[in-house]
N, C-alpha and C positions, 0 to 999 in steps of 0.2 A: 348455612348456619354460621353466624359470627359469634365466636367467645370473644371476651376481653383479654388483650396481649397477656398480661398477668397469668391469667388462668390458664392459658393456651401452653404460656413455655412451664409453667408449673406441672400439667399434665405433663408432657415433653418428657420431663425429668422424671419424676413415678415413673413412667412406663419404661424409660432407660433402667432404672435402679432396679423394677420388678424382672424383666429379662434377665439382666445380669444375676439377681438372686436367682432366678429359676434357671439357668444356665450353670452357675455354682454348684447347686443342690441335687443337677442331677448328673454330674460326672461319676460319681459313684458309679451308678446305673447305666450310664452310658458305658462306660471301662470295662464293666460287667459284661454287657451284650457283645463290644469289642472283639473281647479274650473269647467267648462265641463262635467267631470266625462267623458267625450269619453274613449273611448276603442284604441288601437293600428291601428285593422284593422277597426273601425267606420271612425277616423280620417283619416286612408288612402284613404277609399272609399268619405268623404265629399271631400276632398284634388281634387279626381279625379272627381266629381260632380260638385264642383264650378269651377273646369275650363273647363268642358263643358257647353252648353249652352242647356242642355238637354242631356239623353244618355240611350239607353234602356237598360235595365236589361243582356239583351246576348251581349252587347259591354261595357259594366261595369265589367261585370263578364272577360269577356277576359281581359281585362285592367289590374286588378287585378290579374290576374291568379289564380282567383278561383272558387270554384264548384258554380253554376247558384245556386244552393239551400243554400248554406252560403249565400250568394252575399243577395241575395231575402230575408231570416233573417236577415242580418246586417239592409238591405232597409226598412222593416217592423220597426224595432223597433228605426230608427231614424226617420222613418215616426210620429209612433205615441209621439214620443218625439216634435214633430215641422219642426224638419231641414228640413228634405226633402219634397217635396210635387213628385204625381205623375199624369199626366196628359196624353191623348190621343194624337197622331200623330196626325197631320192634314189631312194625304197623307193617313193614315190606321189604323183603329180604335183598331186595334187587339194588335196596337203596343204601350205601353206604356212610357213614354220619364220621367226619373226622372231627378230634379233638383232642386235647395236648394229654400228653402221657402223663402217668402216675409223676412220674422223675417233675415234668414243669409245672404240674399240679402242688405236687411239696415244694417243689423252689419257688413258685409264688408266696407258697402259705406261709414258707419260713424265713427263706430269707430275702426276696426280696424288699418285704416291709423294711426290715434292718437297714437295708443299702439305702433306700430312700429317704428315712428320717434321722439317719446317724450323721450326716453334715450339718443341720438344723440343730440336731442334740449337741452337736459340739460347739457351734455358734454361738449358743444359749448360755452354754459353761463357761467361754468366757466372757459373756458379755456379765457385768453388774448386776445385782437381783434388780435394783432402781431400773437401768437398761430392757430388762427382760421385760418388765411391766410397759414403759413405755412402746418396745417393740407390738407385744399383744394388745394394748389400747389402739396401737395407729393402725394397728391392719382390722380390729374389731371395728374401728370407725370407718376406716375405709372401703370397708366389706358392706357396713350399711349405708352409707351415701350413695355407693355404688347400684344396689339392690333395689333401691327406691327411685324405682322410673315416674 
């Protein structure tokens, strides 16, 4: 596929500028999970935890693509940290369903929306009202040009 050189370093630069904002915007969050003390493959497996709504140890494990006996290690010792809680199927008692505890349950719901949009909120305050508009036009526009395959 050939673009016109133009077009080509012009994309180049957007995609520079959009990393960098989304690198910006999420140190918050990053800092956060940090001070955590999680691990690589903890974070991944909470990662894959919270956006199940329950998930047994042999579809976590597959998820992950890891050994059912890591998996079940990592689950044990963010169990006994808090995160995770593990509870019984309702359909089959044999079958254990894990999913994040009360505790990550309200620190999704409460704060970390805050940590996420409070660099952006700040951004905005001091940018220009003129700025602000401009800002939400270029990414409204850029969001449909995008969209329109």
């Amino acid at each position: 596929m050939s673009f016109p050189k133009r077009l080509a370093v012009m994309a180049e630069e957007i995609d520079v500028h959009l990393k960098a904002v989304r690198q910006i915007l999420r140190q918050p969050v990053e800092a956060e999970f940090a001070r955590g003390g999680l691990t690589g493959p903890q974070r991944s497996l909470m990662h894959v935890v919270v956006q199940s709504n329950g998930i047994s140890l042999k579809d976590l494990s597959k998820q992950m693509g890891l050994a059912h006996s890591t998996v079940s290690g990592i689950v044990d010792r963010l169990e006994k940290q808090g995160l995770l809680a593990r509870t019984a199927y309702a359909n089959d008692g044999r079958i254990t369903l894990i999913s994040a505890s009360k505790v990550v349950r309200r620190y999704l719901r409460d704060t970390l929306p805050g940590l996420t949009i409070h660099p952006l909120v700040e951004a905005l305050r001091r940018a220009k009202p003129a700025e602000r508009d401009i800002i939400l036009n270029g990414l409204r526009t850029l969001r449909r040009v995008v969209e329109k395959r």
